[in-house]
C-alpha positions in Angstrom: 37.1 -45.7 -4.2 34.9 -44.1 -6.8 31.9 -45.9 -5.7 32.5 -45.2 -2.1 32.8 -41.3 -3.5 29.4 -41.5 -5.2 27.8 -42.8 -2.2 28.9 -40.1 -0.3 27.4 -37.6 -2.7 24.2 -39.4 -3.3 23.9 -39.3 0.8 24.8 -35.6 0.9 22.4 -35.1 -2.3 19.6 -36.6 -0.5 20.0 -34.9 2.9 20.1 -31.1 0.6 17.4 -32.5 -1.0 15.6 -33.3 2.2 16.7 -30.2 4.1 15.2 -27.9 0.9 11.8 -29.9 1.1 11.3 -29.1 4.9 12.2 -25.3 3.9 9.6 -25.8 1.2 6.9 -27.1 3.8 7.9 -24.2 6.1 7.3 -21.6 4.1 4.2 -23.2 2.7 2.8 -23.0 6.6 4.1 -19.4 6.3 2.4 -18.4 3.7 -0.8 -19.7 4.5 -0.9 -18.3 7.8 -0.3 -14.6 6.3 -2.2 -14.7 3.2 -5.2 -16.2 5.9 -5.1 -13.1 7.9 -4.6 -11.1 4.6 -7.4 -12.3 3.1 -9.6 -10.8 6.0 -8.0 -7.9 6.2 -6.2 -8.2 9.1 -2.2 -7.9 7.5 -1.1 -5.3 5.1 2.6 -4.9 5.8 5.6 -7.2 5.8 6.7 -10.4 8.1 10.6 -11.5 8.3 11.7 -14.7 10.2 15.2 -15.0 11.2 15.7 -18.5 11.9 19.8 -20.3 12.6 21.3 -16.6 11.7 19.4 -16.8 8.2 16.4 -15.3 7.2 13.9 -18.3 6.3 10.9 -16.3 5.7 10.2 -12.7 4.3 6.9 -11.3 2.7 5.1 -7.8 1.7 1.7 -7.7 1.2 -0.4 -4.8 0.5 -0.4 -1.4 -0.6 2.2 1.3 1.8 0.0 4.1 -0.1 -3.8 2.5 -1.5 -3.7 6.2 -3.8 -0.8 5.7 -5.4 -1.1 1.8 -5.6 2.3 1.9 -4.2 3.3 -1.5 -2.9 4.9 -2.6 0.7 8.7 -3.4 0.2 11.1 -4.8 3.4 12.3 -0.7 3.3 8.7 0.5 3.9 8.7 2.8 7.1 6.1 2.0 9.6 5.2 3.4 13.2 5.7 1.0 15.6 4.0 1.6 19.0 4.6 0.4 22.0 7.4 -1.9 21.1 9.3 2.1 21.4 9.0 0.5 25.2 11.7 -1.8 24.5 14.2 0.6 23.3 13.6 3.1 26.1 14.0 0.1 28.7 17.6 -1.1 26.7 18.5 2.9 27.3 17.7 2.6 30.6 20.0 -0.4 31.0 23.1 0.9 29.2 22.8 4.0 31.5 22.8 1.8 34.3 25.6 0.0 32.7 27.7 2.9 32.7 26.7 4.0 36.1 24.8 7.3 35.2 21.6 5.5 36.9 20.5 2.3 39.2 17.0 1.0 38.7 16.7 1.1 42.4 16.9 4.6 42.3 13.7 6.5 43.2 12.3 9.1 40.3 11.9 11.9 43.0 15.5 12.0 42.4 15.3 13.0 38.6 12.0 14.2 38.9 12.1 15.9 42.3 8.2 17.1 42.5 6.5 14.0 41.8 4.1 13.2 43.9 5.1 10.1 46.2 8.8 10.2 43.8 10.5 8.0 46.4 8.3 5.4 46.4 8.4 4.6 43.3 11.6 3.5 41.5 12.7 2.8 38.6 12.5 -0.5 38.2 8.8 -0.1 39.1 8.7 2.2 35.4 10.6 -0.4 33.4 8.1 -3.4 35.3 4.6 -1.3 35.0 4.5 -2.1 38.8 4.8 1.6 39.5 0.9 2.1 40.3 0.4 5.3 38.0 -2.5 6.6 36.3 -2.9 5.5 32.8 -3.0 8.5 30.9 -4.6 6.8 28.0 -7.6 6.7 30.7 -7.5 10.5 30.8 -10.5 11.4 27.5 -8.7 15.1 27.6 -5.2 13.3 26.7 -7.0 11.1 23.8 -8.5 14.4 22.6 -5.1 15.4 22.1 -3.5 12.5 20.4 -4.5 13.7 16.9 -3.3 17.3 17.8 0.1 18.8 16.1 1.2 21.7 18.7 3.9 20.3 20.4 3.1 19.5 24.1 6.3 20.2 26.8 6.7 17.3 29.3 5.2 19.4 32.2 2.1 19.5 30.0 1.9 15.5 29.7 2.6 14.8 33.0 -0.1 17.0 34.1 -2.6 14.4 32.2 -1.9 12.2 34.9 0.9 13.8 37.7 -1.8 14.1 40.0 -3.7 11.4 40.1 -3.7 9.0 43.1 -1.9 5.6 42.6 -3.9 2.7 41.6 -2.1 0.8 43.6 1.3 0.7 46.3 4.3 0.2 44.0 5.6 -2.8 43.2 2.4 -4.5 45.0 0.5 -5.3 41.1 1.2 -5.1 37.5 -0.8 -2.1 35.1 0.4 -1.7 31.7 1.7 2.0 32.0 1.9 4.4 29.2 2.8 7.5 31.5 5.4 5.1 33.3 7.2 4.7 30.5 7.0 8.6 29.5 8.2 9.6 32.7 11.5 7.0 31.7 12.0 9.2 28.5 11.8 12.7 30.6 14.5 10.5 33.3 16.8 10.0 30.1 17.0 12.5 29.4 18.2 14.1 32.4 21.1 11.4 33.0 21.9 12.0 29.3 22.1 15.6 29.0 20.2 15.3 25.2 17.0 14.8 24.0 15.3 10.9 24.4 15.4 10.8 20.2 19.4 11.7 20.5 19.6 9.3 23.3 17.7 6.3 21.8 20.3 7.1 18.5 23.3 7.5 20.2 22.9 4.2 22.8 21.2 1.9 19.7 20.4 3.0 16.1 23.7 4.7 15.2 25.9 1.4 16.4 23.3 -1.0 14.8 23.3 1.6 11.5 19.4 1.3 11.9 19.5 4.3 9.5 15.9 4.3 8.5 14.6 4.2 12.4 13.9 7.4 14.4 11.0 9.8 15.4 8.6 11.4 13.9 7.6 10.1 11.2 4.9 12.8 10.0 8.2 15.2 9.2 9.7 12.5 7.1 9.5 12.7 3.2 11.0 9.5 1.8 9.1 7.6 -0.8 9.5 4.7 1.3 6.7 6.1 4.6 3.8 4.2 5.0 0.6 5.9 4.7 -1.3 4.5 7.9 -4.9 3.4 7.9 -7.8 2.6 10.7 -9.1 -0.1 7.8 -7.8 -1.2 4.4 -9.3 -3.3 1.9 -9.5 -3.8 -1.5 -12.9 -1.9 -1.6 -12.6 0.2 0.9 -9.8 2.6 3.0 -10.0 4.8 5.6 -6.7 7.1 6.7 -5.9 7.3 10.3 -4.6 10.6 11.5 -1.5 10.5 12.8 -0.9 10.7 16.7 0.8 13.9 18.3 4.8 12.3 18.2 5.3 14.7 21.5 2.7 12.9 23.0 3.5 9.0 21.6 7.0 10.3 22.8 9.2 7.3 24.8 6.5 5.2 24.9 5.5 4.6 21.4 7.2 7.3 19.2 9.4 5.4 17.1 9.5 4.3 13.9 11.2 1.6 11.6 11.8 -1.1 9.3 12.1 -4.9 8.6 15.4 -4.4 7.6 16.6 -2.4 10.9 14.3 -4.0 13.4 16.5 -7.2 11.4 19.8 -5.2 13.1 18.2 -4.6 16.1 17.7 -8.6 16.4 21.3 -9.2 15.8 21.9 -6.5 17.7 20.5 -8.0 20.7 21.2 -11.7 20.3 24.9 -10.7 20.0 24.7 -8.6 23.0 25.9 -5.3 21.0 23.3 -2.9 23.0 24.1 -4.4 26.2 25.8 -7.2 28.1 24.6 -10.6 28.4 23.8 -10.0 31.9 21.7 -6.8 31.6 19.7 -8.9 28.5 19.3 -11.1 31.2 18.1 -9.2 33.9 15.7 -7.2 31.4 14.2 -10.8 30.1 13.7 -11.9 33.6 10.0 -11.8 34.4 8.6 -9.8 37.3 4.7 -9.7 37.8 2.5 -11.0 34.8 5.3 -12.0 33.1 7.1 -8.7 32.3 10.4 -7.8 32.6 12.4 -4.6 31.1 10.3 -3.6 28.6 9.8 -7.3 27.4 6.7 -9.6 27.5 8.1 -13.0 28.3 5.4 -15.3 27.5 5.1 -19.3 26.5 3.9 -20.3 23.0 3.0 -24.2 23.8 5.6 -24.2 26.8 7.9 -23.2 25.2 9.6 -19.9 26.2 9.8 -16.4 24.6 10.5 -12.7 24.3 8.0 -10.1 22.4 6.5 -7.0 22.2 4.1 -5.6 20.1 2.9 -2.1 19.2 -0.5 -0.8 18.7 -1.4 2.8 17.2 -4.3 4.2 14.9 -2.2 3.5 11.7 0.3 1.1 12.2 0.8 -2.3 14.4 4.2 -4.0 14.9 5.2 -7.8 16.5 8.6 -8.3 17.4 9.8 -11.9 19.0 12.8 -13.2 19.7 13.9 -16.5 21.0 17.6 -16.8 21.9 17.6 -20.6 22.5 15.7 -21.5 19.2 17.6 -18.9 17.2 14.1 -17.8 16.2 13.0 -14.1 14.9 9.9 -13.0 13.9 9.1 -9.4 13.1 5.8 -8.2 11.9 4.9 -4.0 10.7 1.4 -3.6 9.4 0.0 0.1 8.3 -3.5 -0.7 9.4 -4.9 -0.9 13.1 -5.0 -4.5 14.0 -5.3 -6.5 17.3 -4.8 -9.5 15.7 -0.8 -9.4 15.0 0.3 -10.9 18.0 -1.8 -13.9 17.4 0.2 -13.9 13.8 3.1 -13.7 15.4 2.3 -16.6 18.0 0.9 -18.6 15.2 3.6 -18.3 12.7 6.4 -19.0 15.9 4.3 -22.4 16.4 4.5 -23.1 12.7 8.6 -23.2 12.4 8.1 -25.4 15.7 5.7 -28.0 13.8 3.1 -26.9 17.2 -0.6 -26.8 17.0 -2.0 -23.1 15.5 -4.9 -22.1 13.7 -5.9 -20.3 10.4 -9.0 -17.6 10.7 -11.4 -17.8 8.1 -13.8 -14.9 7.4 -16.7 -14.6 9.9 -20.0 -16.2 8.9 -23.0 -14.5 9.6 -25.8 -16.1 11.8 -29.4 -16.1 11.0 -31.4 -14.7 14.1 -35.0 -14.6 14.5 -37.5 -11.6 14.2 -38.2 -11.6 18.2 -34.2 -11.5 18.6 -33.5 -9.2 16.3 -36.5 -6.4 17.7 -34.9 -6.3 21.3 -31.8 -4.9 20.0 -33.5 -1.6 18.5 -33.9 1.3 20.2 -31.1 4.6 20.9 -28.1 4.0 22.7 -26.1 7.0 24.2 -22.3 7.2 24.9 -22.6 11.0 25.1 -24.5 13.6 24.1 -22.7 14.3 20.9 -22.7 10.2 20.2 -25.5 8.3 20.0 -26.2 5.5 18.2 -29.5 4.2 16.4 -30.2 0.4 15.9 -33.0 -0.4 13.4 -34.5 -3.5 11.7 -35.4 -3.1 8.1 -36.7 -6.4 6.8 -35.3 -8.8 9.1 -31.8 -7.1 9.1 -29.8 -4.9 11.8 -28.9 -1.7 10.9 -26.3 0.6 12.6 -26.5 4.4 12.6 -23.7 7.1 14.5 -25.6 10.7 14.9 -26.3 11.6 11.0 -23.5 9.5 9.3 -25.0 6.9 7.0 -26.7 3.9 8.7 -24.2 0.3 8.5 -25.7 -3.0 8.2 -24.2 -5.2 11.0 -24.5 -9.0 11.0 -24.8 -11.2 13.6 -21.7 -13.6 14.8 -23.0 -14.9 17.7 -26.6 -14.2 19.2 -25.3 -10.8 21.3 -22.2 -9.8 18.8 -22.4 -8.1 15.8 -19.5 -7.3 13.1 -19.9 -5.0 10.0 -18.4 -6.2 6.6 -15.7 -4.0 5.6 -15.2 -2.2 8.6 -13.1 -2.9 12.0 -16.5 -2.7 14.1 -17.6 -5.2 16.6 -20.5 -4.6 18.2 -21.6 -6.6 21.8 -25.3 -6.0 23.1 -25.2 -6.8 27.3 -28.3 -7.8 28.9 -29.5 -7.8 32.3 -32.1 -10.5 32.7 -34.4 -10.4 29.1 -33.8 -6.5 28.9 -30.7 -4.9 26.8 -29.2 -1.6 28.6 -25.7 -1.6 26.9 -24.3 -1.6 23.6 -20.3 -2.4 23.7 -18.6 -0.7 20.4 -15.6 -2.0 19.7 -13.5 -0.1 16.8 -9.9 -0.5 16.3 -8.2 0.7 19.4 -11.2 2.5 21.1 -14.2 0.6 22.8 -17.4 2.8 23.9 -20.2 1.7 26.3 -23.5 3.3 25.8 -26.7 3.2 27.6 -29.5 2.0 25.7 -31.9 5.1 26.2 -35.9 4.5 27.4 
């Protein structure tokens, strides 16, 4: 009997041994992949990865204030973008739930002088199948963004009311900022409050997300991340904070690892809404969107994200209910590089194929090639932009800022150390007419003057 008792525990001893060793492996993958993108200044915030109910994986990296030296913690407060899309669709929803709304209404019936209003539905909004102009296309609306008067919703929609359709609705998909505006102005008509009170009543005050909310420029907790266009140990830039009237329902919020943690449990345990609404919302309509949720495949397998991108602060949010998987991602620095994180660390936990950057190597071009790159290149009259050779190196001047020296990556693209630039010289022929400047968010053509 004794002996068949030690046996036992020797077996269960071994398994706990061999369970902690595959944890160990894990988070060794884990860390790799973050410290990677880290270490080229593509990740300054915090990652959490819920995995069986538990979290398996949590890490802060970099400075929420480079002045102060004041470190990222799991209760640092970041801006979070577009994944605000995903909370305005879940509103939507619970509305519908409770029979205030249908998504097959038309919005002529909450908004009764938009133009073509009963065409376009609801469900067109939540899908981006609705066919309206982008306002982000609009350069007097992004002339605004870093404004701080507060714009009325008649004023928004004016950036893009009028505007023919790009398209019949329902007919395409076009990722649609002012779509998902126009769903905050509808909230708030069904709910008789504002979107923030609406968003708070239907989602943060049940899940307690108590450091969630909109804003985040009025805050004045220790814990608000200071957000930057680039951030390195050598070098920082501060982006200026977006107007929050005009971020609004589609990307106005802001959070935490630890809520956006209750907001996971929230929705795998079907607290915001019922299992058939989470359903319906992570059923895919045309490229693979639903209600407010990307549903993509990482290796064939299937899952749910969105991500958020603003000057300032980037966030990742997956979820997959089958694998009991979690992965949520806030960065303080612009990056278009955090879904691939995300992806990446997802195929990690799932012992899948994924790759680790390395810091870009510069290629050594010859004189000729070099030369027929110089020259002026306009994007407007009040930017141009001067390339010069100096010695057998490229050399990047804005109007009268300081000139940049940019290196080669490839034989037509350029990249600047310690700065988000990327720089893509287009040819017709032998000839070079266009520089393509690529810089965080924003990418400017120019003409290459003469």
């Amino acid at each position: 009997m004794i002996k068949s008792i030690t046996r036992a525990n020797l077996f269960i001893l071994l398994l706990l041994i061999g369970f902690s060793a595959n944890a160990q492996r894990k988070n060794a993958k884990l860390d790799s992949l973050v410290n990677a993108y880290a270490s080229i200044n593509k990740f300054n915030g915090t990652a959490l990865v819920v995995q069986d109910g538990k979290v398996v994986y949590e890490k802060n990296v970099g400075y929420q204030n480079a002045a102060t030296k004041t470190l990222i913690t799991p209760s640092t407060v970041f801006p979070i973008g577009s994944l605000t899309k995903s909370f305005t669709a879940l509103v939507v929803l619970k509305l519908a739930e409770e029979n205030k709304l249908s998504v097959n209404d038309p919005i002529s019936k909450y908004i009764a002088d938009y133009p073509r209003g009963h065409e376009i539905l609801i469900t067109h909004l939540l899908t981006h199948t609705s066919g309206i102009y982008e306002i982000f296309r609009n350069p007097e609306f992004v002339k605004q963004l870093t404004t701080t008067r507060i714009f009325s919703h008649e004023e928004k929609m004016a950036f893009f009311k009028n505007n023919p359709l790009d398209f019949e609705p329902g007919s395409k998909f076009s990722y649609s900022n002012s779509g998902y505006d126009l769903l905050g102005i509808i909230i708030e008509k069904v709910a008789r409050s504002t979107y923030p009170e609406a968003v708070s009543k239907y989602i943060l005050r049940p899940l307690r997300m108590n450091s969630s909310g909109f804003d985040l420029e009025k805050i004045n907790g220790r814990n608000k991340a200071v957000g930057y266009s680039y951030l390195s140990a050598t070098k920082q830039v501060e982006a200026k904070p977006w107007n929050p009237s005009l971020n609004f329902s589609s990307g106005g919020l802001y959070s935490t690892t630890e809520d956006l943690l209750k907001f996971y449990n929230g929705l795998s345990n079907f607290k915001i809404i019922s299992k058939e609404s989470f359903n319906q919302a992570t059923t895919p309509f045309l490229k693979r969107y639903g209600y407010g949720w990307f549903i993509d495949q990482i290796h064939g397998e299937k899952v749910i994200n969105h991500g958020g991108n603003i000057e300032g602060g980037t966030s990742y949010f997956l979820l997959m209910p089958e694998q009991k998987i979690g992965i949520i991602l806030l960065n303080n620095i612009t990056s278009t590089t955090l879904e691939k994180t995300g992806n990446s660390i997802y195929a990690a936990l799932r012992n899948m194929p994924y790759s680790i950057p390395k810091p870009k190597k510069e290629l050594k071009l010859d004189e000729q090639t070099l030369l027929k790159y110089t020259g002026t290149f306009e994007v407007s009259k009040n930017y141009k932009v001067e390339i010069s050779n100096d010695s057998g190196k490229l050399f990047m001047k804005v109007n009268d800022e300081n000139r940049m020296l940019i290196s080669a990556e490839s034989e037509s693209t350029f990249f600047i150390n310690d700065a988000d630039i990327v720089l893509e010289f287009i040819s017709k022929g032998d000839k070079v007419v266009q520089l393509k400047i690529k810089q965080g968010l924003s990418t400017k053509i120019a003409d290459k003057l003469g």
